[in-house]
C-alpha positions, 0 to 999 in steps of 0.5 A: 971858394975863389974858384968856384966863384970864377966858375959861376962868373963864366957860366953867367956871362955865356947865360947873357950871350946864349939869352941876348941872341936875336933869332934872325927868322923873327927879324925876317917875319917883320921885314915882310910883314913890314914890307920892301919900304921898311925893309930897305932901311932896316937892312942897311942898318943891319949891314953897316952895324956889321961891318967892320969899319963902322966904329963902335958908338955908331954900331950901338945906335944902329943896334938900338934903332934894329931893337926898336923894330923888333920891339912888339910895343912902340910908339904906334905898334906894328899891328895897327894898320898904316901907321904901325910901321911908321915909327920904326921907318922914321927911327931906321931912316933917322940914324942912317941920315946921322951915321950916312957918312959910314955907309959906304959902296959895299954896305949898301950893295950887300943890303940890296942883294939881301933886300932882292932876295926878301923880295924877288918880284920888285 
């Protein structure tokens, strides 16, 4: 009985890792449909939570502020015109200004190489 318990466990936390993935193509829609403006910020938020310096409780901010981008339902949802963005803008620029002492050098130059690559003709 208490093996066949430890064999469930295993199977339901690599059910909440398989189910928790983020498919990086959906991020990529969003950061074009947002645009180079949004893009920026997002990025960088993306690669700092990655980096390995950046502490754990800072990673988890960052990680919530890349949720609320992707959510299709916020504050001013992303399809309304002008303003759908906007929210997520001012979510991603405010946690990058509260951890902006985390963003080092490298962060911020492989979020620019990825950001030319998203958009090639800026």
């Amino acid at each position: 009985m208490k093996e066949n318990y430890k064999n469930q466990e295993k199977v339901y936390e690599a059910e909440v890792l398989q189910s928790s993935t983020i498919d990086e193509n959906i991020i990529i829609k969003i950061l074009i449909k947002a645009g180079r403006t949004i893009a920026k910020p997002a990025i960088e938020v993306l690669e700092m939570a990655i980096d390995p310096y950046t502490p754990a409780q800072v990673r988890v901010s960052l990680m919530a502020a890349l949720a609320y981008l992707i959510m299709p339902f916020d504050l001013f949802p992303d399809f309304m015109p002008l303003v759908g963005f906007s929210d997520d803008f001012v979510a991603l620029t405010a946690v990058l200004s509260i951890w902006s002492k985390y963003m080092t050098p490298s962060i911020r130059a492989r979020a620019e190489r990825k950001l030319n690559k998203l958009f090639p003709f800026y």
